[in-house]
Each structure stands twice: as structure tokens, then as C-alpha cells.
Backbone as a printed PyTorch tensor [residue, N CA C, xyz], in Angstrom:
tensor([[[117.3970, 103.0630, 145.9570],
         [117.6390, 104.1740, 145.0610],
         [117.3900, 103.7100, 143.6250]],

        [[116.4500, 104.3900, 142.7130],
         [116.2790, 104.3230, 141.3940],
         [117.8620, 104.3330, 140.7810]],

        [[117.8600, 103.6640, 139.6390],
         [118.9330, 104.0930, 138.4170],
         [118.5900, 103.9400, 137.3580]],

        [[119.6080, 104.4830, 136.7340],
         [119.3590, 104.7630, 135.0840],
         [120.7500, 104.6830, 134.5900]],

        [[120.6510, 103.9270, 133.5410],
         [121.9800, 103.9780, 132.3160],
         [121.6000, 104.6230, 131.2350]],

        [[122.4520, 105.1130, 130.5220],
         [121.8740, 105.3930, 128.7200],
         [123.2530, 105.3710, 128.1920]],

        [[122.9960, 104.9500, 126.9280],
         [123.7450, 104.4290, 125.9340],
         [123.5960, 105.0540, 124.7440]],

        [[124.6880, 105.6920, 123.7580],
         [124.2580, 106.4790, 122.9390],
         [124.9990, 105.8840, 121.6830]],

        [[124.0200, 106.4540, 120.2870],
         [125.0950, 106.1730, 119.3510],
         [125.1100, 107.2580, 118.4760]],

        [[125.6400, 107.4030, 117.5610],
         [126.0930, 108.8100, 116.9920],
         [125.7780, 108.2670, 115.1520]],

        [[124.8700, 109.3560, 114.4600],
         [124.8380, 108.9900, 113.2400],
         [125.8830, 108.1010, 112.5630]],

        [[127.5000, 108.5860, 112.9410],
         [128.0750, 107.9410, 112.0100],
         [128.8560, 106.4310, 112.3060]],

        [[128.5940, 106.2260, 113.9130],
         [128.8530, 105.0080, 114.9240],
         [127.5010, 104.0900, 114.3390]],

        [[126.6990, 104.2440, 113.5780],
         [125.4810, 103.3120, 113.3590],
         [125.9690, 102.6210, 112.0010]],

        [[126.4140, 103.9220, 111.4200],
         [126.8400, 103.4160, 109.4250],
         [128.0970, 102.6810, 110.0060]],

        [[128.6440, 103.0910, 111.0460],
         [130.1120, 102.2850, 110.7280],
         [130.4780, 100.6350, 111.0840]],

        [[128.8600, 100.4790, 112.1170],
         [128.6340,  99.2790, 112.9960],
         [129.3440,  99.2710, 114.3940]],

        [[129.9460, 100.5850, 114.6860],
         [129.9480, 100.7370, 116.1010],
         [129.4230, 100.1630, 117.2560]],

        [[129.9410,  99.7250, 118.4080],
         [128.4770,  99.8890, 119.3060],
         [128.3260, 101.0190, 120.1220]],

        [[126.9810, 101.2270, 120.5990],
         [126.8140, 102.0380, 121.5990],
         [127.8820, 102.2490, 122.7000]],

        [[127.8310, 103.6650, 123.2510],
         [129.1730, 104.0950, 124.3260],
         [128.2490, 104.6230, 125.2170]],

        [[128.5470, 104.7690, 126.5920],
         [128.1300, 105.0680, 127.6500],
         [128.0570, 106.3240, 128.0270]],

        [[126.9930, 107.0140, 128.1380],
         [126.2330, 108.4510, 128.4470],
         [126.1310, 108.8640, 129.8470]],

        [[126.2980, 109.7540, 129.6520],
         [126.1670, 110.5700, 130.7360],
         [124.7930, 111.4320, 130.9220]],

        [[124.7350, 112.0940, 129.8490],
         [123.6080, 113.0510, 129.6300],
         [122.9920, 112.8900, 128.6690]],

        [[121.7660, 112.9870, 128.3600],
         [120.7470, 112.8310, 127.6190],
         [120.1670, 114.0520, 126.7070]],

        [[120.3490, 114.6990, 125.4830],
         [119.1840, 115.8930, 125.7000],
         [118.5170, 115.6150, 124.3050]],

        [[117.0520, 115.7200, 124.5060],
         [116.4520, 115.5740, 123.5500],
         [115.9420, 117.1820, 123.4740]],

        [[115.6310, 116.8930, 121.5920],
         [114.7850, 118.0520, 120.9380],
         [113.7040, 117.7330, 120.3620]],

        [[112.6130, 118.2050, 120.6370],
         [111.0660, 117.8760, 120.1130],
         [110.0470, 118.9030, 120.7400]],

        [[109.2820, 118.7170, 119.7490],
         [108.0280, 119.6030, 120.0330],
         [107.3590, 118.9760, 121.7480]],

        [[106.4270, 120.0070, 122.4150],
         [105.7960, 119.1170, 123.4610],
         [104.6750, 118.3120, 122.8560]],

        [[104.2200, 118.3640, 121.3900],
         [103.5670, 117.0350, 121.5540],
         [104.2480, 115.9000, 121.0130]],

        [[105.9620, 116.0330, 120.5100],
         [106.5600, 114.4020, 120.9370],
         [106.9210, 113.8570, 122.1150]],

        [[107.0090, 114.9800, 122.9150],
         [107.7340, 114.3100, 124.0110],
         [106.5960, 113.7630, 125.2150]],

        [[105.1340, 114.4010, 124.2940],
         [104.2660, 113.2980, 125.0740],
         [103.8900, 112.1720, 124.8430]],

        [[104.2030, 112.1690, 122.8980],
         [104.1650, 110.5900, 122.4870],
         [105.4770, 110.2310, 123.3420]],

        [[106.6680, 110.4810, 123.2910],
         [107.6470, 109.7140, 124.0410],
         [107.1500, 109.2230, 125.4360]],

        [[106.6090, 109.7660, 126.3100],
         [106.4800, 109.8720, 127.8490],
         [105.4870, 108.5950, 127.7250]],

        [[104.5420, 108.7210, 126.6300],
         [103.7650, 107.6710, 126.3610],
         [104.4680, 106.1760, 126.0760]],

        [[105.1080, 106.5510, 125.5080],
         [106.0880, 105.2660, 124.6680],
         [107.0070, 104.5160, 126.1430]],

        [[107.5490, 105.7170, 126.9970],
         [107.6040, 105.1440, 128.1790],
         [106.9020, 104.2140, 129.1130]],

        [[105.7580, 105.1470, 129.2470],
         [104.7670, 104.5880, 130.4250],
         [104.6330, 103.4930, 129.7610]],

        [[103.8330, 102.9250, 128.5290],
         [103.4370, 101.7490, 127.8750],
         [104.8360, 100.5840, 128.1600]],

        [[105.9350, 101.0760, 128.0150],
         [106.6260, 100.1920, 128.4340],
         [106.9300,  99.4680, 129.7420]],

        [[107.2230, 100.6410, 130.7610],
         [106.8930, 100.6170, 132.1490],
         [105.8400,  98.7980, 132.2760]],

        [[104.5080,  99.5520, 131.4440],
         [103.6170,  98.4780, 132.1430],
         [104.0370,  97.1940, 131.8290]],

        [[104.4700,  97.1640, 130.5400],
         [104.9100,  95.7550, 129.6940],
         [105.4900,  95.1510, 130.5070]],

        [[107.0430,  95.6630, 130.8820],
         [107.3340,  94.8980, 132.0020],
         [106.8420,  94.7120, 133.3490]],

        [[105.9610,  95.4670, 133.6730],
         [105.3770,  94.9820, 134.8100],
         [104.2800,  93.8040, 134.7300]],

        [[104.3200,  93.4090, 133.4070],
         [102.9140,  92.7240, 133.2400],
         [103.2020,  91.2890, 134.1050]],

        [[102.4600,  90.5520, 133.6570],
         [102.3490,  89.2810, 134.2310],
         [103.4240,  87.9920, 133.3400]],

        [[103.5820,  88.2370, 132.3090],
         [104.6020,  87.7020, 130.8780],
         [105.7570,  88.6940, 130.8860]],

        [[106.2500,  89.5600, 131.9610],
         [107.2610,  90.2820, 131.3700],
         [108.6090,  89.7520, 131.2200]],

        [[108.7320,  88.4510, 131.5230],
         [109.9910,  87.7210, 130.7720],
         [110.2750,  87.6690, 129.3360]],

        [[108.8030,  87.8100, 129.0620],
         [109.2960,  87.6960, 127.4090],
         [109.4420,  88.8400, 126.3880]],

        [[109.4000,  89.9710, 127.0460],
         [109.9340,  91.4240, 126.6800],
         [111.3600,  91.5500, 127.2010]],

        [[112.2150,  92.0000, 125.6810],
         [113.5930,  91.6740, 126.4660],
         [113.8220,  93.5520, 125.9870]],

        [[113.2120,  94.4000, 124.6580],
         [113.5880,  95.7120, 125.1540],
         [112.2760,  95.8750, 123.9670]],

        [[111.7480,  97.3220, 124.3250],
         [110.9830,  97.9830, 122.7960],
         [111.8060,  99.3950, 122.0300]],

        [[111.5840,  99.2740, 120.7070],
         [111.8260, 100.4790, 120.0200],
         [110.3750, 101.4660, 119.6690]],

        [[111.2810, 102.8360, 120.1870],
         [110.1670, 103.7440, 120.1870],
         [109.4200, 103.7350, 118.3400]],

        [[110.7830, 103.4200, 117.3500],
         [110.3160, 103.6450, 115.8970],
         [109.3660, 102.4320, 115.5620]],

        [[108.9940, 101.7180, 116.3090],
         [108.1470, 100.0740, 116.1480],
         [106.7740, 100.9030, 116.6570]],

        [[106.2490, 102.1730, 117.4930],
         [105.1910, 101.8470, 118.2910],
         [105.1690, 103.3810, 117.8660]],

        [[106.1430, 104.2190, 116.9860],
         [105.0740, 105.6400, 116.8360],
         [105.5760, 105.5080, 116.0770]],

        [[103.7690, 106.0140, 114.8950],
         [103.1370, 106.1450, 113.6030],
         [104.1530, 107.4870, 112.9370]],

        [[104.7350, 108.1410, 113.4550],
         [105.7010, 109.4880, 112.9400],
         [106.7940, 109.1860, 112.9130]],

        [[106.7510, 108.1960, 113.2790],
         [108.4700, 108.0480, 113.4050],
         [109.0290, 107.8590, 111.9600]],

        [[110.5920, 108.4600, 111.5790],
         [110.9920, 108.3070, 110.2790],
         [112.2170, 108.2110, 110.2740]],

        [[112.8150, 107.7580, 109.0690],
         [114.5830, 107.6610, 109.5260],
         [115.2270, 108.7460, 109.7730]],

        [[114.4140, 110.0900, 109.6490],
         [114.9950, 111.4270, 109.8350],
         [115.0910, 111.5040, 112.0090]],

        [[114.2590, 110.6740, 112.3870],
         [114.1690, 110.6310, 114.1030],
         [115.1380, 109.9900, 114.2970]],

        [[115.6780, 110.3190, 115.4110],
         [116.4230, 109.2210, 116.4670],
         [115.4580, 108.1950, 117.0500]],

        [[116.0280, 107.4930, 117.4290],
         [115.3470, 105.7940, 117.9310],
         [115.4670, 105.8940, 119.4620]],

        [[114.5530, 105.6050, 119.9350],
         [114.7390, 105.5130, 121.6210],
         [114.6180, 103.6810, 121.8250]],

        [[115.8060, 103.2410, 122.8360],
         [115.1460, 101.9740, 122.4280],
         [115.3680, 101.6330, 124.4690]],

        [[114.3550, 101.4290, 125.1290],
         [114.0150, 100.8630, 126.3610],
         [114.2150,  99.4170, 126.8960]],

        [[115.0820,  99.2370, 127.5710],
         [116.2090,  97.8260, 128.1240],
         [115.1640,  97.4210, 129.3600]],

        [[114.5710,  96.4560, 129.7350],
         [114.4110,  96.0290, 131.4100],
         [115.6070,  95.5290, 131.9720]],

        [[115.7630,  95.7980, 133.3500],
         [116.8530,  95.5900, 134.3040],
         [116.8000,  95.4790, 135.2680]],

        [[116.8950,  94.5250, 136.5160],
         [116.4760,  94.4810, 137.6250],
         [117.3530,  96.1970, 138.1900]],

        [[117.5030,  96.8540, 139.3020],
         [118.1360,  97.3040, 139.8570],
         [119.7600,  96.9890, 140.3360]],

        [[120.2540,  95.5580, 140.1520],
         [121.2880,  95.1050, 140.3650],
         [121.6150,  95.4920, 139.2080]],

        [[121.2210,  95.0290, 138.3020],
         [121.9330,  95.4100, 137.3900],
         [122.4760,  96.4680, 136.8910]],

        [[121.5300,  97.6760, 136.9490],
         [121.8930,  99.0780, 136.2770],
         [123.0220,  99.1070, 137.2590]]])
């Protein structure tokens, strides 16, 4: 069975140095052509860790790899995990 975690933080949990708290639900807002740069920003990751070096990818940020991104966006940031783990 696939899994998934997500971890969220809240504008004012970032200024305060919070850490991330544990999610349940996810909902994003964006046009459909971010959420195909996102889907993109996915897949590209996907492969990273599948690559042949994927030990040395420990997570990517979506604001590192799209050209739109601004401090006005939220940050998506992608963890590898075996399945035991999640």
C-alpha cells in the first residue's frame, strides 16, 4: 500500500520558528497552469530519487526549481522515504 504524510506550517508558525504539525488534509489554490508546474515539480522529483545517486537527495523545494515562485507563494517542499517509514 502507497503512503503519504504532510506536514504543514502556518504563516505565523514560520515567523515564530515553530515546527511543522501533522496534516491531515491538503488543499491547494492555483490556477491549472500552476498546478501543472507543481505536478511537474513532482514528477521531476519522483525521478531524482529514483535516479541512480538518489542517496544524495535528501528533499527539494518547489521555490528553488519554479521561476514564479515568490514570497507571496507557499513552498512545497518533497521528503524521500522508504515506505517503512511513512
Amino acid at each position: 500500500m502507497k503512503k503519504l504524510k504532510a506536514y504543514c506550517h502556518s504563516m505565523e508558525s514560520i515567523s515564530s520558528g515553530d515546527g511543522p504539525i501533522k496534516c491531515c488534509e491538503v488543499s491547494i489554490q492555483a490556477s491549472a497552469d500552476t498546478l501543472r508546474d507543481i505536478a511537474g515539480f513532482l514528477l521531476r522529483c519522483a525521478d531524482k530519487f529514483d535516479a541512480e545517486h538518489a542517496d544524495k537527495y535528501e528533499h527539494f523545494h518547489l521555490r528553488d526549481e519554479w521561476k514564479d515562485w515568490d514570497e507571496q507563494s507557499a513552498d512545497i517542499i518533497v521528503f524521500m522515504s522508504s515506505v517503512d517509514e511513512v
